[in-house]
C-alpha positions as semicolon CSV with decimal commas, in nm:
position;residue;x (nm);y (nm);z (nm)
1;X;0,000;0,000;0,000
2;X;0,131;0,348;-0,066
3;X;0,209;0,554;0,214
4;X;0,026;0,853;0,276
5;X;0,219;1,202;0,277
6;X;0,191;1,400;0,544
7;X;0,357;1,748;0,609
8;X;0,588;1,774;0,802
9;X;0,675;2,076;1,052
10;X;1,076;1,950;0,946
11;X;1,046;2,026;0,613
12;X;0,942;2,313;0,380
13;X;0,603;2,295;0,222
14;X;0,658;2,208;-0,161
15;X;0,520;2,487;-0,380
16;X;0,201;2,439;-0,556
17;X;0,187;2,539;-0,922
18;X;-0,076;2,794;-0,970
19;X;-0,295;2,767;-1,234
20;X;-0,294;3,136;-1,363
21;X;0,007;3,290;-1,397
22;X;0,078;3,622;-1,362
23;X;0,263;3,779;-1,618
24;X;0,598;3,885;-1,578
25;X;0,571;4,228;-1,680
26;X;0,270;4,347;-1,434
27;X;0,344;4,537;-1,203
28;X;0,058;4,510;-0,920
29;X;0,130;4,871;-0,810
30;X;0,111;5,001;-1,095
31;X;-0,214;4,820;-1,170
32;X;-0,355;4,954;-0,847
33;X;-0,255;5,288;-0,911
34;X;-0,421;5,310;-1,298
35;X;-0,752;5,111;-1,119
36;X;-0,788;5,428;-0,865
37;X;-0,734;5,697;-1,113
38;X;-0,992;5,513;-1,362
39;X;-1,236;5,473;-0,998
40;X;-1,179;5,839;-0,939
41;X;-1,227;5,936;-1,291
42;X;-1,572;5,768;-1,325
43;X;-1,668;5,954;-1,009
44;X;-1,649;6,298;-1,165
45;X;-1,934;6,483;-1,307
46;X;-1,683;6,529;-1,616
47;X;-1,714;6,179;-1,679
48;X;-2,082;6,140;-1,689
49;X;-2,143;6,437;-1,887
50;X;-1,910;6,244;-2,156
51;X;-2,093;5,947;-2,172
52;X;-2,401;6,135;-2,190
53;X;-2,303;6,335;-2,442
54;X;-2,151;6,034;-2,616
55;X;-2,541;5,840;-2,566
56;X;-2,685;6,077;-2,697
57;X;-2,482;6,126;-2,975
58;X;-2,517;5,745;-3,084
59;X;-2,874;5,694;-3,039
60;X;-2,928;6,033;-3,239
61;X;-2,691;5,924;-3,532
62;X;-2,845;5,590;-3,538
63;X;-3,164;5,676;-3,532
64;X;-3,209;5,967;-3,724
65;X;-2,957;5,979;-3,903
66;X;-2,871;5,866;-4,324
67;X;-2,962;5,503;-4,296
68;X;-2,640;5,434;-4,517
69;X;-2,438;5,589;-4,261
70;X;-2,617;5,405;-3,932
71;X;-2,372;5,141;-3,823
72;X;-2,600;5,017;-3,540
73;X;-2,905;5,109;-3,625
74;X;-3,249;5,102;-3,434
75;X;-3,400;4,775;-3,585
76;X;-3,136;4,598;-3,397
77;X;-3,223;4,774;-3,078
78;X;-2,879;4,958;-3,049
79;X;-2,679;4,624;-3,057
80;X;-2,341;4,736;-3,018
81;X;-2,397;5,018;-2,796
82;X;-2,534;4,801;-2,538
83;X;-2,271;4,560;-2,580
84;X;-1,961;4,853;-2,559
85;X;-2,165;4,954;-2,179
86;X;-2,225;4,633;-2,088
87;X;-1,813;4,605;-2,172
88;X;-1,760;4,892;-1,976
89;X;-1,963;4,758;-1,646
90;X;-1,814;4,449;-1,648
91;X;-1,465;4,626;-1,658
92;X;-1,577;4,896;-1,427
93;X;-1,708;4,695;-1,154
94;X;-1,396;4,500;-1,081
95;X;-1,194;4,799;-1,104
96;X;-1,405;4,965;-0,859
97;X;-1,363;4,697;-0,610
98;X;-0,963;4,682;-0,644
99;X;-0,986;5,073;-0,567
100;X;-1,173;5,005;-0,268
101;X;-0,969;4,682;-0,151
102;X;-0,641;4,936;-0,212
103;X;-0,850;5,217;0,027
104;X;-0,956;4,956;0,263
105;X;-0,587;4,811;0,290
106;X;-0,471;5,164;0,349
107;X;-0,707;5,211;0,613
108;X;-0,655;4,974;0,806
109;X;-0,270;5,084;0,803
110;X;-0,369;5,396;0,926
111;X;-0,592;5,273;1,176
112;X;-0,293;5,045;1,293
113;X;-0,060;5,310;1,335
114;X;-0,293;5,567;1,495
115;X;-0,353;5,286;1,753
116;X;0,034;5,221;1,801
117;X;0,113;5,632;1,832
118;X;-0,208;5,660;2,084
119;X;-0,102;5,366;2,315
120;X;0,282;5,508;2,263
121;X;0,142;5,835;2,425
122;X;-0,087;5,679;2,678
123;X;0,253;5,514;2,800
124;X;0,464;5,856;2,777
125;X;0,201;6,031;2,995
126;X;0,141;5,792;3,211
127;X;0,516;5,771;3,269
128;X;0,495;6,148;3,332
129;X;0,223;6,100;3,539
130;X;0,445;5,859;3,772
131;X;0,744;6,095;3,699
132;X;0,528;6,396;3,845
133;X;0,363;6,206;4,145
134;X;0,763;6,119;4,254
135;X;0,852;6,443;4,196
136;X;0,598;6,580;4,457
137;X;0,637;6,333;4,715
138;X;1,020;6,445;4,721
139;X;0,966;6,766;4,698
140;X;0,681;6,786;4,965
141;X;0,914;6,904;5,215
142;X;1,073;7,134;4,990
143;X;1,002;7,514;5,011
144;X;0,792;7,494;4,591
145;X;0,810;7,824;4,391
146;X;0,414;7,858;4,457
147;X;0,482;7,873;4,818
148;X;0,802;8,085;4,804
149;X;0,533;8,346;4,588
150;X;0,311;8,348;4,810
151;X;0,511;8,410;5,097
152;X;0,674;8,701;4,916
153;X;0,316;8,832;4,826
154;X;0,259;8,842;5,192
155;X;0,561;9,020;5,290
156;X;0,447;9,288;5,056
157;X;0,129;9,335;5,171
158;X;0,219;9,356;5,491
159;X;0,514;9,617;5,374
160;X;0,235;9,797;5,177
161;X;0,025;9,794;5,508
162;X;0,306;9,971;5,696
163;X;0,352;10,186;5,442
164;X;-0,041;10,292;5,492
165;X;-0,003;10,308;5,850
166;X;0,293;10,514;5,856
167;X;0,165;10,778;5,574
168;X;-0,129;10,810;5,778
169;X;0,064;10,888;6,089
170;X;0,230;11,163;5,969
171;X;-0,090;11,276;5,805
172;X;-0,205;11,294;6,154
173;X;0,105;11,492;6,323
174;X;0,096;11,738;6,046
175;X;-0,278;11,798;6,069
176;X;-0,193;11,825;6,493
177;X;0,090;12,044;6,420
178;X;-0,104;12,253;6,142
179;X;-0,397;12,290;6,428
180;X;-0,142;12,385;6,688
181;X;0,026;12,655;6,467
182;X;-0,317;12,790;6,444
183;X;-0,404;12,776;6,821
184;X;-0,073;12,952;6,868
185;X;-0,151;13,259;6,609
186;X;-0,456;13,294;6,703
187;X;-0,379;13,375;7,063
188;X;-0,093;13,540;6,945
189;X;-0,360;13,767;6,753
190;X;-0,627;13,813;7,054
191;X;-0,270;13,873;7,289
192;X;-0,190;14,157;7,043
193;X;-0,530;14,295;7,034
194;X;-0,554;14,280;7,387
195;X;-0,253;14,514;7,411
196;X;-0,373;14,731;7,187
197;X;-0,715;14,751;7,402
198;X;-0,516;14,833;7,717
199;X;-0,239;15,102;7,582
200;X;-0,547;15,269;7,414
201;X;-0,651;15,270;7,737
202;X;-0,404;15,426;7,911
203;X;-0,354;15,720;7,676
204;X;-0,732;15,823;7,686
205;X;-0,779;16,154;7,948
């Protein structure tokens, strides 16, 4: 009895010839890149106001048109028109669906590596995070530059307080001293009058 083949982890896996072969000269690339523009193209409103215009064109040669000159005329129901669109779909379609595959694949690329940068920076700031939390702890006993501000703040407010109190003391004195002055000249005045009064006095008969 023949022995069955099995594969074996050992060994390579023999190549299997493939039925179609691609040709040498294709470039898949290439292929893909000609199948997007064509995609793109047949999105634009350029494009279907060519093939309208080129419809229209056809069915109005061929139908009303020199009979002589009709090469697909309308007793054959527009024959080879509807075979040249019916080309065109079946091209089309597959076309279509290699653009998409190619936007798909692309995609998902970008998806992959927008999920590799956003766990990369969930693990930079949470190592920050950790970075910052140790850098507190060992600098809880630590005079921080909020607290030194804030303590200078308070010096000058209480500086600017003295200030105040000071500015208001001499207010004071000068206002005491400016009364006093008065006080002084104005007895000084009634003194002089008084005087007056009594040497008038004493040089009347």
């Amino acid at each position: 009895m023949p022995e069955l083949r099995t594969s074996r982890l050992d060994q390579p896996a023999e190549r299997r010839r493939q039925l179609v072969t691609r040709p040498s000269g294709l470039d898949s690339e290439a292929f893909g890149k000609l199948s997007e523009a064509f995609a793109r193209f047949m999105g634009t409103p350029m494009f279907i106001f060519g093939m309208t215009v080129f419809v229209t064109l056809w069915l109005a040669w061929n139908t009303w048109g020199p009979k002589e000159a009709q090469f697909d005329p309308r007793a054959l129901n527009y024959t080879l028109l509807t075979l040249i669109l019916s080309l065109q779909a079946s091209y089309a379609a597959p076309l279509i669906l290699l653009a998409q595959n190619r936007q798909a694949d692309r995609d998902r690329v970008a998806l992959e590596q927008d999920r590799s940068r956003d766990e990369r920076n969930l693990a930079d700031t949470e190592f920050l995070t950790r970075e910052v939390a140790a850098l507190r702890i060992a600098l809880r006993d630590n005079a921080t530059r909020d607290f030194i501000r804030s303590e200078l703040r308070d010096l000058l407010e209480e500086l600017d307080d003295r200030e105040a109190q000071i500015k208001a003391r001499a207010k004071r004195k000068a206002k005491a001293k400016a009364k006093a002055r008065a006080k002084a000249r104005s007895q000084a005045s009634k003194a002089q009058a008084k005087t007056a009064r009594s040497a008038k006095a004493d040089g009347t008969p």
